[in-house]
KETI-251938 format. One record per residue: residue in three letters; x, y, z of N, C-alpha, C, O in turn. Coordinates in steps of 0.02 Angstrom, whole numbers, plus 50000, padded with zeros to 5 digits. Example, Ala and Ser with C-alpha at 12.3 -4.5 7.8 and 13.67 -1.06 7.14 Angstrom:
KETI-251938
ALA506604971650390506154977550390506604983550390507124983450423SER506424988850354506844994750357506455000250394506705005750402
END
This chain:
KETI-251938
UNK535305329754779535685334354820536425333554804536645328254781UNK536835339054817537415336954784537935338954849537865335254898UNK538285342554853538925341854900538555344554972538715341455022UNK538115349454978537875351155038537135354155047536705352455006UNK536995357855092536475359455106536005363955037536365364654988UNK535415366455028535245369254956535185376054979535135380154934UNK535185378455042535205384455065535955388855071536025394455097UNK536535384055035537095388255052537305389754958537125386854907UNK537745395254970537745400254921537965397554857537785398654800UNK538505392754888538995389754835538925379554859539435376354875UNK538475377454858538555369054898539195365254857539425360554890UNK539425366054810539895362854763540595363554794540985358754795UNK540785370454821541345372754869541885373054807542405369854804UNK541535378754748541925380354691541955386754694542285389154648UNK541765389954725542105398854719542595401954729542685407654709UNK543065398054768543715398654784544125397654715544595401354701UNK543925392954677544205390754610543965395154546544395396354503UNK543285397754537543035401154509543395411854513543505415654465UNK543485413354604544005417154604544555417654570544685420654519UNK544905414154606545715411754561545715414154496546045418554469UNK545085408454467544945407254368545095415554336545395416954284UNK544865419254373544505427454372545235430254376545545432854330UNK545375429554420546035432754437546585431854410547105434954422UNK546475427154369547075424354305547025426754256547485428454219UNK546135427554245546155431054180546135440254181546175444254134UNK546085440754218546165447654230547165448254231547415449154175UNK547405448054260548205446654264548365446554214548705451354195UNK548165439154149548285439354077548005442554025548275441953970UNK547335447154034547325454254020547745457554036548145457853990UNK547885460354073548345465854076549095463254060549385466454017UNK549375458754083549825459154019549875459953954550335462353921UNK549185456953933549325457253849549215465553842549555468353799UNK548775469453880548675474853860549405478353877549455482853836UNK549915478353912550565482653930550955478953876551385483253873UNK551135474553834551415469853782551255473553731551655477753709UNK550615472653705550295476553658550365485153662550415488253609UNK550375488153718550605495653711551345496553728551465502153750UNK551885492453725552425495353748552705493453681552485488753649UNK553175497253663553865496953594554125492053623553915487453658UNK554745494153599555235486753598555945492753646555775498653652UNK556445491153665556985495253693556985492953775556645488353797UNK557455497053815557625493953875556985494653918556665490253947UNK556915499553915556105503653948555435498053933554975498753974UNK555385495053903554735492053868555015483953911554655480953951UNK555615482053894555915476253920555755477553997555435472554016UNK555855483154063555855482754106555215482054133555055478354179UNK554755486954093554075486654098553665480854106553205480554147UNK553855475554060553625470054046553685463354097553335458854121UNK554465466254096554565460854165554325460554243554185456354285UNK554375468854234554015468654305553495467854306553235464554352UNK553065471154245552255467654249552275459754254551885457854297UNK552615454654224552545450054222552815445854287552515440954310UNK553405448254312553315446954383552905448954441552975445554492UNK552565453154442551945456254478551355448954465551215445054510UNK551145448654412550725444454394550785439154402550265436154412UNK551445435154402551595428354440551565429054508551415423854538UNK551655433154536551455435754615550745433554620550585428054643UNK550375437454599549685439654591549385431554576548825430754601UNK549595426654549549315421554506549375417254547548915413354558UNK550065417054585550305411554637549945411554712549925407054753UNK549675418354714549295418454796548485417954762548035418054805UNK548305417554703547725416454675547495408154676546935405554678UNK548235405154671548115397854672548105394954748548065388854759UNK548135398554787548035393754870547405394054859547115390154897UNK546915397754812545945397554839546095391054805546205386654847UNK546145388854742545945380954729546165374854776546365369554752UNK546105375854847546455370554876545655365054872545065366254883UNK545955360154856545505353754848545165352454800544685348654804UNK545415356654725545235356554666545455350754641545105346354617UNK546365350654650546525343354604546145336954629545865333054591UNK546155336454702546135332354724545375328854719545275322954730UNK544865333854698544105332054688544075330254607543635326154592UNK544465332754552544725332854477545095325154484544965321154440UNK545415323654524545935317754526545155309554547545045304454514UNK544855311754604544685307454618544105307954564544125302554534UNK543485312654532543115312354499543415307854427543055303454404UNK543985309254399544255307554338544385299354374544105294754343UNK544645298154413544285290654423545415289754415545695285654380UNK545695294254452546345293354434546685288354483546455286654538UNK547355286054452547655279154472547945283554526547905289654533UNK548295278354568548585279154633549175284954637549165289554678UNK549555284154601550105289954587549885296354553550315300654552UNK549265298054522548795303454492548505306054541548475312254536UNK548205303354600547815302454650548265306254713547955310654742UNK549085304554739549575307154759549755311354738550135313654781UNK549765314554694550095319454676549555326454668549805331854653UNK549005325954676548465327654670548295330754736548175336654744UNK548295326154782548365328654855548885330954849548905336054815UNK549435328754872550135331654872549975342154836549885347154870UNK549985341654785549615348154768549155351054806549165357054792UNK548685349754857548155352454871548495352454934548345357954959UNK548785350154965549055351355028549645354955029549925355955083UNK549885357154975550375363254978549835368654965549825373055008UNK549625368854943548775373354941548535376955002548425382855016UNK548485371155035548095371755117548685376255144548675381855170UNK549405370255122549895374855194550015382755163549925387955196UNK550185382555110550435389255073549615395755113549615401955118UNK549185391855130548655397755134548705398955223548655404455251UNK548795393555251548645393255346549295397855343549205403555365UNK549915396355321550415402655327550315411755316550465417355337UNK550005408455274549725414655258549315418755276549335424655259UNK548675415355330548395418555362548715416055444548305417055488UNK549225413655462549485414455521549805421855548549675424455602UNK550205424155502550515430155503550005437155533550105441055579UNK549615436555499548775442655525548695438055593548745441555643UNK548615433555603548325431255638548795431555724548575430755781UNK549255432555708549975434455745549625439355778549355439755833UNK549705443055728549865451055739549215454155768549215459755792UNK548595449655766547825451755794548215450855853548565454855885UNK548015442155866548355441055946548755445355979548475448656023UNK549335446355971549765452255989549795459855995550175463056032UNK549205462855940548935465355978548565468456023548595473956050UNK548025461556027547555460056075547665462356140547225463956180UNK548425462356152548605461656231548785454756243549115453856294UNK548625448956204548795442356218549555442056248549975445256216UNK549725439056295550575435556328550675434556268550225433056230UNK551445435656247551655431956186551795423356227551715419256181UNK551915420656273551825413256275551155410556275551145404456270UNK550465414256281549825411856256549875415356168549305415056146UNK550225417456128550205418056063550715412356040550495409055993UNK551415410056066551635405156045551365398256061551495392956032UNK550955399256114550605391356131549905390056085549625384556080UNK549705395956055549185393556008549465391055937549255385755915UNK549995395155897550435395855836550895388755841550975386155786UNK551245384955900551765381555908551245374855892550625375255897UNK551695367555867551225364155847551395358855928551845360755965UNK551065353755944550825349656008551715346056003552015343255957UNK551885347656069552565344156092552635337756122552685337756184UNK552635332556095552675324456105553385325156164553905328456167UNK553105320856199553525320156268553425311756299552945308256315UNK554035311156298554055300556307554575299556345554745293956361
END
């Protein structure tokens, strides 16, 4: 048996990474295909860039699905302590870069649920230590 149950779709908890994989190469298709059809001049230069900034867009919200990739790559590879940190460290900008990301929708359901906005900031706000 390997990471979980044999009845679930994905038990390895690699489709999030397998997405991404997809979504990169699709991205680096289509650049090469707008590269390959554009000349050379200011027009072809603007074209390019913006495709290519679109696609670092596109690539960078593709990489919050691998959250807990390095860190399963780090510990499988059998990596030293500072390989191992930095690995997490990566995967937990992963995690946060994605909970932000689905906080914002998640706002805006609550709110307009009818929720009090002080029962929407008391769920969103993190626990206030008091001594």
């Amino acid at each position: 048996m390997q990471n979980g149950p044999l009845n679930m779709v994905y038990p390895t908890g690699e489709a999030g990474k397998e997405v991404a994989d997809w979504i990169d190469r699709q991205v680096a298709a289509f650049r090469n295909y707008v590269d390959a059809s554009t000349g050379s001049g200011a027009g072809a230069i603007t074209l390019n860039t913006a495709v290519g900034t679109a696609g670092d867009v596109i690539s960078g919200a593709a990489d919050m699905l691998r959250v807990g990739d390095s860190t399963g790559q780090a510990i499988g590879e059998g990596a030293s302590g500072s390989g191992l940190v930095a690995a997490v460290a990566q995967d937990v900008g992963r995690a946060s870069a994605l909970a932000l990301t689905m906080a914002v929708p998640a706002n805006a359901a609550l709110r307009s649920s009818g929720a009090a906005a002080s029962e929407v900031s008391y769920l969103l706000a993190p626990p206030r230590l008091e001594g």
